[in-house]
Each structure stands twice: as structure tokens, then as C-alpha cells.
C-alpha positions in Angstrom: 78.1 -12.9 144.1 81.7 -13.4 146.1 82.3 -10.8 148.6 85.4 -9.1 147.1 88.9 -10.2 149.0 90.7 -7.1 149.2 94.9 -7.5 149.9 97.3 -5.2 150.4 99.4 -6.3 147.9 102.1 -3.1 148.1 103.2 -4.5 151.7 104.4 -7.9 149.5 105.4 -6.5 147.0 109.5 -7.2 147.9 108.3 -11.6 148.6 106.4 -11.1 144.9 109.6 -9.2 143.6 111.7 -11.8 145.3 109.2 -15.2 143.6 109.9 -12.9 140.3 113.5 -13.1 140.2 113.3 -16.5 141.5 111.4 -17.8 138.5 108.1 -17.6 139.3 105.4 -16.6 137.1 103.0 -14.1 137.5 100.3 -16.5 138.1 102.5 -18.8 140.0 102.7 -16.2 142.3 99.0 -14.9 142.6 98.1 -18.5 143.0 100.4 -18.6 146.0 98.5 -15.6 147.6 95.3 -16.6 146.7 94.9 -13.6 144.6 91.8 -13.6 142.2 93.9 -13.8 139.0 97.5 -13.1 137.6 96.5 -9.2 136.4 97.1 -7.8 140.2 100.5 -9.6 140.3 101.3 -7.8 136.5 99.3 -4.3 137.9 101.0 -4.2 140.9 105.2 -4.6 138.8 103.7 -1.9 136.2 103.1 0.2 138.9 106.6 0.0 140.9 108.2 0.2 137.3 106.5 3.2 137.1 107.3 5.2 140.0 111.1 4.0 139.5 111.1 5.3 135.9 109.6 8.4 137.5 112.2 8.8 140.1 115.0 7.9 137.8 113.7 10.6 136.1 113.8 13.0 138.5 110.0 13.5 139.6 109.6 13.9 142.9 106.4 11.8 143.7 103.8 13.7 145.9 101.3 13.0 148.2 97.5 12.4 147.3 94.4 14.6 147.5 94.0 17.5 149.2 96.3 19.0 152.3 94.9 18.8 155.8 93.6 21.9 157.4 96.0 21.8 160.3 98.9 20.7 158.3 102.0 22.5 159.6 104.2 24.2 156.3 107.3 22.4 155.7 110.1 25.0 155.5 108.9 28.6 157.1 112.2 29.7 156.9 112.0 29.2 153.5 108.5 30.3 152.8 109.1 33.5 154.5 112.1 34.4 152.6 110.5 33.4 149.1 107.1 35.9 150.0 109.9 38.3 151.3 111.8 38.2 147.9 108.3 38.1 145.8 106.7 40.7 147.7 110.0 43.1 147.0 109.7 42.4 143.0 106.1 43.5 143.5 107.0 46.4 145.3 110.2 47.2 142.9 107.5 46.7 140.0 105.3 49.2 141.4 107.6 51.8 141.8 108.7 51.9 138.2 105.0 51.6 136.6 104.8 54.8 138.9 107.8 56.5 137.8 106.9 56.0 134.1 103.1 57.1 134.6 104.6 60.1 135.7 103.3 60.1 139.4 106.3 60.0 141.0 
């Protein structure tokens, strides 16, 4: 068995975008990496088409897998004054089951 190359093709991904427009061809350009075969060349353009269709879109792209522990919240400001405003609904719901139970 060959012991599997592994490249990190994102960081060339604006040379391979660059052979592209130039008139490469997919496996022209794998070739010139030494990449195993043209279909991480073609993966790697589906997947930057992708997110681009994705942020033309309007989707916000997020980060992967789960949130680290001692990861600090973005906005508190903001945070605080959206549990503020949720917390008063709650409280503003309360009150009128209350009232129309009777109880009050």
C-alpha cells in the first residue's frame, strides 16, 4: 500500500484558481502539484463554488463542531438585552394567564 500524501489544497486554492483561468485543465493542474488524480482539483472548485453560492445567498457560514468550554460570548451587550426582553414577555405572559385564571 502508498502511505496516503495528504495536501492542503485550500491554502492553493488562488495559484489552482489562477492555472484555471489561465487555461489549465484540471488534471494539468493536479499533475503540477503531484496530486493523486484530477477529482481533488474538481472537489476542491465545487466546494469554493459552493460556499460563494452560499454567501451570495446570504448564509452566513459558521464554524464547525461543537463550542469550546471557555469560549468567551460574542456580543454580552447584546445577549443581556435579548434575555432582558425575553424574560419580560415571560413575565408579561405570566401575569395575564394569572389575571384570566382569576388569581389575580
Amino acid at each position: 500500500m502508498e502511505k496516503r500524501n495528504y495536501t492542503q489544497v485550500q491554502k492553493l486554492l488562488p495559484e489552482i484558481e489562477a492555472m484555471i483561468s489561465a487555461g489549465k485543465t484540471q488534471r494539468e493542474v493536479a499533475e503540477n502539484y503531484g496530486f493523486k488524480d484530477k477529482y481533488v482539483v474538481k472537489k476542491l472548485l465545487a466546494r469554493q463554488r459552493r460556499k460563494r453560492r452560499a454567501l451570495a445567498a446570504g448564509i452566513v457560514p459558521r464554524p464547525k463542531g461543537r463550542p469550546r468550554k471557555d469560549a468567551q460570548p460574542r456580543d454580552i451587550a447584546a445577549e443581556q438585552a435579548y434575555e432582558i426582553q425575553r424574560l419580560q414577555m415571560e413575565n408579561k405572559l405570566l401575569r395575564d394567564f394569572l389575571q384570566s385564571a382569576g388569581r389575580r
